[in-house]
N, C-alpha and C positions, 0 to 999 in steps of 0.2 A: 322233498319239494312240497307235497301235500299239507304235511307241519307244518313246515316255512311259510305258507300261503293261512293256514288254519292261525298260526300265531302273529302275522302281520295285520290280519283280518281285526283279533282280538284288542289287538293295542291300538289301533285306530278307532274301536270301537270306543273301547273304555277310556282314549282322551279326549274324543269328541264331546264326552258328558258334561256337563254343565257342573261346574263346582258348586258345592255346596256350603255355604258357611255357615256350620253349627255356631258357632260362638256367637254370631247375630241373630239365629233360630234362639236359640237360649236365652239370651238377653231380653228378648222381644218379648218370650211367655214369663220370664219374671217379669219386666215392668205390668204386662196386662195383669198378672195377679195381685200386684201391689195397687191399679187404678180398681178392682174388685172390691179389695176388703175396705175401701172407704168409705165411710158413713157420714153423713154430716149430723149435728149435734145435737139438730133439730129433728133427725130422723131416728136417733139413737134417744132422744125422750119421748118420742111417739112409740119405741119398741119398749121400754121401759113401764112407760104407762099402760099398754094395754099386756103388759105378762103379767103387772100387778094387779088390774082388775080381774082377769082370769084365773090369777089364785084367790083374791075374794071371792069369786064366784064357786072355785071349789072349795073353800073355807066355809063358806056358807052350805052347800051341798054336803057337806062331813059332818056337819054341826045339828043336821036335823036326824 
């Protein structure tokens, strides 16, 4: 009876839990990594521009 009582306890517990839907968890952290790596064109020539002035500037700092 004690079992009986310990394992009705159990199953009530663990269907009372809120489902969980991975497959919308997952979804979710790809699209936010895909909204991440977006750069726009005009940000991606601002990055450009200044990695190539900071190797002129070590260019110039090697050269002396």
């Amino acid at each position: 009876m004690k079992y009986l009582t310990i394992l009705l306890t159990f199953f009530l517990v663990s269907c009372s839990k809120p489902n969980i839907d991975i497959w919308d968890r997952f979804m979710d952290r790809i699209d936010n990594f895909k909204q991440k790596d977006k750069v726009s064109k005009s940000d991606q020539k601002l990055i450009q521009e200044a990695t190539d002035k900071e190797w002129e500037e070590v260019d110039k700092e090697t050269d002396k």
